[in-house]
SEFIVO-130217 format. One record per residue (C-alpha): residue number from 1; x, y, z. Coordinates in pm, 1 decimal. Example, Ala and Ser with C-alpha at 12.3 -4.5 7.8 and 13.67 -1.06 7.14 Angstrom:
2
PT     i         c1         c2         c3
PT     1     1230.0     -450.0      780.0
PT     2     1367.0     -106.0      714.0
This chain:
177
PT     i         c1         c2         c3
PT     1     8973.0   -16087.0   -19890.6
PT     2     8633.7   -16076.6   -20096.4
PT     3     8601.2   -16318.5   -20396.2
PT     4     8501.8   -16141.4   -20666.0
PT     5     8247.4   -16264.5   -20891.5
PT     6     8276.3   -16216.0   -21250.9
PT     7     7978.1   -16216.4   -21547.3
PT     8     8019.7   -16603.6   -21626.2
PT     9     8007.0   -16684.0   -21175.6
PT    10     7631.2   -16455.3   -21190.0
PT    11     7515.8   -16622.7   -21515.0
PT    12     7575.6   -16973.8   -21407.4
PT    13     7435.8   -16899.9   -21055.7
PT    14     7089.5   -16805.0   -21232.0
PT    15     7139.0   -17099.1   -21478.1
PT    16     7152.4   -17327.0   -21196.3
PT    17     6886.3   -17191.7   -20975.3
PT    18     6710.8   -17229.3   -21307.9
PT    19     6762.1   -17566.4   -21364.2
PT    20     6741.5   -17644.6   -21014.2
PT    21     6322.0   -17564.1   -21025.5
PT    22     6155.6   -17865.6   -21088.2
PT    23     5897.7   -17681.5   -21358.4
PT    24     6179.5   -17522.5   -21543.8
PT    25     6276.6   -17738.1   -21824.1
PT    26     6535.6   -17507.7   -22029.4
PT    27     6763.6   -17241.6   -21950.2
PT    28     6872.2   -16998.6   -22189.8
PT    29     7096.5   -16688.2   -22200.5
PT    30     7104.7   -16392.7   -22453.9
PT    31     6884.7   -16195.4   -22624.6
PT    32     6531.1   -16312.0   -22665.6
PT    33     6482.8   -16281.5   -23015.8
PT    34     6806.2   -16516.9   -23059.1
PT    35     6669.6   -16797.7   -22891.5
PT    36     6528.7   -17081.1   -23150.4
PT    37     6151.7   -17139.5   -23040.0
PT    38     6054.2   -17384.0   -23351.3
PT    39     6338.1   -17627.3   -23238.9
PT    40     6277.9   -17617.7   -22830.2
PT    41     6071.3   -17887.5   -22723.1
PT    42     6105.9   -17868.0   -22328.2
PT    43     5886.1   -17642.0   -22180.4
PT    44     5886.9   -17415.8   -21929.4
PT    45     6133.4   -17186.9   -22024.0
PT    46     6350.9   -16952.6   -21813.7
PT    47     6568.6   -16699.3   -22039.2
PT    48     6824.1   -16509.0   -21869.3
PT    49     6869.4   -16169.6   -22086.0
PT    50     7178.0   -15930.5   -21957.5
PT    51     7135.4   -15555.0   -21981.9
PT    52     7414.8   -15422.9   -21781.3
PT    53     7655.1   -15365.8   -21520.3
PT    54     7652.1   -15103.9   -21255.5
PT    55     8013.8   -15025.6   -20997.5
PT    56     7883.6   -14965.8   -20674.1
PT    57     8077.2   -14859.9   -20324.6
PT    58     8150.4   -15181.4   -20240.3
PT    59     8036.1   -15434.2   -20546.5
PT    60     7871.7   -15463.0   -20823.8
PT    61     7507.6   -15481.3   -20954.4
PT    62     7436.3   -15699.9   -21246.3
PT    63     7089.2   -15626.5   -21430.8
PT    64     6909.9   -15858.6   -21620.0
PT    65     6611.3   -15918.4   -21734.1
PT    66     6434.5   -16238.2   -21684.5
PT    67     6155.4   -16448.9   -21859.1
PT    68     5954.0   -16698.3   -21738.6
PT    69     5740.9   -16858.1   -22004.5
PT    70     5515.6   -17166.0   -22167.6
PT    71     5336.2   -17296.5   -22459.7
PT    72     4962.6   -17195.8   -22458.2
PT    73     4739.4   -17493.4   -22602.4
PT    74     4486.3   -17366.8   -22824.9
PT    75     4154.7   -17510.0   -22883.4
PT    76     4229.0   -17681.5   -23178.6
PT    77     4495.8   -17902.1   -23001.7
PT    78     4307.8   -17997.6   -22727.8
PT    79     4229.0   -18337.3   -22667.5
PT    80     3922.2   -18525.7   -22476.7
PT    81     4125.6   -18523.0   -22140.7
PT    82     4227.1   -18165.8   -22167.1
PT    83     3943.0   -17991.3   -22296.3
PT    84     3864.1   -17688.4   -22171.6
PT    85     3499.5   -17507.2   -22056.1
PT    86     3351.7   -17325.9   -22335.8
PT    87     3409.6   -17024.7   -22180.4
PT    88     3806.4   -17022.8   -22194.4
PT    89     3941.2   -17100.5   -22603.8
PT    90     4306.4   -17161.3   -22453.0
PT    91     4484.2   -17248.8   -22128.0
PT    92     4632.5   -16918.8   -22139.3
PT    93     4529.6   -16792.3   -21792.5
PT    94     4668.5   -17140.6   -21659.7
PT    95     4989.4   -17111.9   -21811.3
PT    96     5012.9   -16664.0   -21647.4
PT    97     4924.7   -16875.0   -21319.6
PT    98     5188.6   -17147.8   -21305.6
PT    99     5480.5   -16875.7   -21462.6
PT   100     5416.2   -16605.2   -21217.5
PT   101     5472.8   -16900.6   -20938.9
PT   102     5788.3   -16989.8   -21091.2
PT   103     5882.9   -16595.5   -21160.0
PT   104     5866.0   -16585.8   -20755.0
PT   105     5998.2   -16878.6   -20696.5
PT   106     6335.2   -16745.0   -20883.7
PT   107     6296.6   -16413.4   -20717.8
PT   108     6272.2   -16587.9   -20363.3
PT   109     6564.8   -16805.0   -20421.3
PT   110     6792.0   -16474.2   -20437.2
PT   111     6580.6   -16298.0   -20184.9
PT   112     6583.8   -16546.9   -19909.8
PT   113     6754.2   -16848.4   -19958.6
PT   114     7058.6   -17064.1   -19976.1
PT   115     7035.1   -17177.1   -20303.2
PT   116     7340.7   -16916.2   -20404.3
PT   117     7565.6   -16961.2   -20169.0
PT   118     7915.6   -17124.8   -20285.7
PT   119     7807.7   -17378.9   -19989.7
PT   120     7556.9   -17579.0   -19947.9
PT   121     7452.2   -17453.7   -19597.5
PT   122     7194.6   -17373.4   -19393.1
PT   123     7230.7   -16999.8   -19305.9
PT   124     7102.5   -16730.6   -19508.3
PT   125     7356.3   -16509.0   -19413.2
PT   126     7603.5   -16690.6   -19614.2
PT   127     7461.9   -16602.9   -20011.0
PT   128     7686.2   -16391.0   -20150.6
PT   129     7449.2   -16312.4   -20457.2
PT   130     7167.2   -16081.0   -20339.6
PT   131     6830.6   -15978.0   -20508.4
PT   132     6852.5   -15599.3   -20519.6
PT   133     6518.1   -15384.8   -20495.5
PT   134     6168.1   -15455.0   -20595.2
PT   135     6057.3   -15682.8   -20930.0
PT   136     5776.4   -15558.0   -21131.0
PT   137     5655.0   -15861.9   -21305.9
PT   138     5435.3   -15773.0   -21620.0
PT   139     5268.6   -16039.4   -21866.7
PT   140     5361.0   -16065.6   -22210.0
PT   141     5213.9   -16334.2   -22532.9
PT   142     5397.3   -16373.8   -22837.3
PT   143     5328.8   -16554.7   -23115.1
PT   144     5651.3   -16691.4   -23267.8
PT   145     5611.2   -17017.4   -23409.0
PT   146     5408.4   -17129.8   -23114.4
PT   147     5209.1   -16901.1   -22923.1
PT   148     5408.9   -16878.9   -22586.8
PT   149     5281.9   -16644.1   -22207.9
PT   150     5434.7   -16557.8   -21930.1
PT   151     5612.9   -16316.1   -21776.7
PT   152     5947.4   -16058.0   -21735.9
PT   153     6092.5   -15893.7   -21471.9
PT   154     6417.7   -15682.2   -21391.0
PT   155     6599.4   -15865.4   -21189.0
PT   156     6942.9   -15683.5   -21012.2
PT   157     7179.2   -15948.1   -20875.0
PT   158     7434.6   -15728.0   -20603.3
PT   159     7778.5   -15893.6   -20526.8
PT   160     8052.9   -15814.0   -20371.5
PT   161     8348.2   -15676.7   -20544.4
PT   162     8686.4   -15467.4   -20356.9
PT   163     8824.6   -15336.6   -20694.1
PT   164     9115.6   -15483.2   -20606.7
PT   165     9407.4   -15280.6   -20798.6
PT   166     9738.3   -15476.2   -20721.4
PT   167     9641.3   -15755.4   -20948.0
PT   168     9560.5   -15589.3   -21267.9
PT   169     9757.0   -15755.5   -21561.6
PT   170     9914.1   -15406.6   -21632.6
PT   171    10313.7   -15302.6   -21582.3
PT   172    10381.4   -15135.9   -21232.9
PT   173    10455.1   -14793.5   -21411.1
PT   174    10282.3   -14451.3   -21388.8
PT   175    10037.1   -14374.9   -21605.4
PT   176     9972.3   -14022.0   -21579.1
PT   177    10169.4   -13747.0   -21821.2
């Protein structure tokens, strides 16, 4: 017998391989524009936005999309030991460099290893959450409160589901007329 997963099992699976990554500092879920940027202090940030839900043959495909972001430092907050070359006025191409790692990173965890299994285990066979298809990663900046870079993806997670019909909370009567 499959064990389904429902919404909260595929959000807290990328939650944790979130927090898991050692350069991920926060995890969020929900729509971007809900998330409070002039309160976070922790930096890098992975946001986790859903967008929906797709039945398959044998399981289902949740879509999301994800963002993998940081704070770009300016020139005027620079300091002596951070200073950049006169060439570059922010740390903005750094910041593109060390998010698209991390965007890959994520992507990789689902793709090949065993990070999502309900085991800790040493077989890759054994996930039962699978990256579905290719990622297009494109750059974005946004100035909020801060001026934050990075970059989102569409990420499908595919699991397993055998739309099992004998438990349904529903009375054992037809329901045609």
């Amino acid at each position: 017998m499959i064990a389904n997963k429902t919404y909260n099992n595929v959000i807290n699976t990328l939650k944790n391989l979130g927090d898991s990554h050692e350069q991920i500092a926060t995890v969020t879920t929900g729509d971007i524009y809900d998330i409070n940027l002039e309160k976070m202090e922790k930096f890098a940030l992975m946001h986790i936005n859903p967008v929906n839900v797709t039945t398959g043959d044998f399981g289902l495909t949740y879509n999301f999309q994800i963002f993998i972001c940081d704070l770009v430092s300016e020139d005027a907050n620079w300091t002596a030991t951070n200073i950049q070359s006169a060439n570059n006025l922010s740390n903005e191409q750094e910041v593109l460099s060390e998010t698209l790692q991390i965007s890959i990173d994520i992507i990789s965890m689902l793709r090949h290893a065993t990070q999502q299994s309900e085991q800790v285990v040493d077989d890759i066979n054994a996930p039962i959450y699978f990256a579905e298809g290719q990622q297009t990663l494109e750059p974005f900046t946004e100035r909020f409160d801060n001026l934050l870079t990075g970059w989102v993806f569409s990420l499908s997670v595919l699991v397993a589901n055998d739309f099992q019909s004998c438990t349904i909370p529903a009375t054992n009567v037809g329901q045609g007329e």
